[in-house]
N, C-alpha and C positions, 0 to 999 in steps of 0.2 A: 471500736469504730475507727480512728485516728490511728491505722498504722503505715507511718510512713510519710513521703511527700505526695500533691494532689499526684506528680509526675510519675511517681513511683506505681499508686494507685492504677493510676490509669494505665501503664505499660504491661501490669500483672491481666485485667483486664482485655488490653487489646489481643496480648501476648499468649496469654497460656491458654494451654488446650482445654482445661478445663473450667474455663468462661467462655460465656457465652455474651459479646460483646452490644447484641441487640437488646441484651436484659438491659440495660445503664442507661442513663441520662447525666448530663451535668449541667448543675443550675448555676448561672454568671451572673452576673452584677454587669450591666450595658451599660460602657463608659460613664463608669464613676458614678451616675443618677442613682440616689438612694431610693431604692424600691423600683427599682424600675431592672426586673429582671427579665433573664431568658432561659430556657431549655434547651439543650442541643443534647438528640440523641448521640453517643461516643460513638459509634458508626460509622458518623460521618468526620468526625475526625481525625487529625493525623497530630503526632508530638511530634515537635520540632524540641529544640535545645531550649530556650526562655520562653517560649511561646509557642501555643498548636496553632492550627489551621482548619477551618472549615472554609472549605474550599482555596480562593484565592485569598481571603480574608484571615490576617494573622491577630491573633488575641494572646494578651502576657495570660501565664498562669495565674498570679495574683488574681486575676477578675473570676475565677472559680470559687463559688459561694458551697459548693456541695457535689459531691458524687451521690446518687440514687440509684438504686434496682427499684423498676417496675413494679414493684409489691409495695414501695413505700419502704421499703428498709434504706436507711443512711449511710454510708460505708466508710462517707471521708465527709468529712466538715470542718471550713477553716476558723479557726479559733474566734475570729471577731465577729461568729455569729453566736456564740454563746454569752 
């Protein structure tokens, strides 16, 4: 499951030819609120250096809770949800 950083994750993803980057979603933790998550299919995202971007909206990586493929499979999961 856990190879590498979520940044690493996510750049194999955007990046290489063979993913498919509309399979993916990434599930966040919305400022800090416990339980109070969100979905952002990877798509619509872009990595920056400390923090992506959807759209004009910049978010730290830390607030990423999970990388998902569409099937339900988990790819990357930050430690404090175990």
């Amino acid at each position: 499951m856990r190879k590498g950083t979520v940044k690493e994750v996510l750049a194999k993803i955007k990046y290489d030819p063979r993913e498919n980057e509309e399979d993916y979603y990434i599930v966040i933790e919305h400022r800090g609120a416990y339980g109070n998550v969100r979905k952002i299919p990877v798509k619509l995202i872009e990595l920056g250096h400390g923090y992506f971007f959807v759209g004009e909206t910049q978010i730290p990586y830390h607030r990423i809770l999970k990388v998902v493929r569409k099937d339900g499979r988990i790819v990357w999961e930050t430690r404090k949800n175990r």
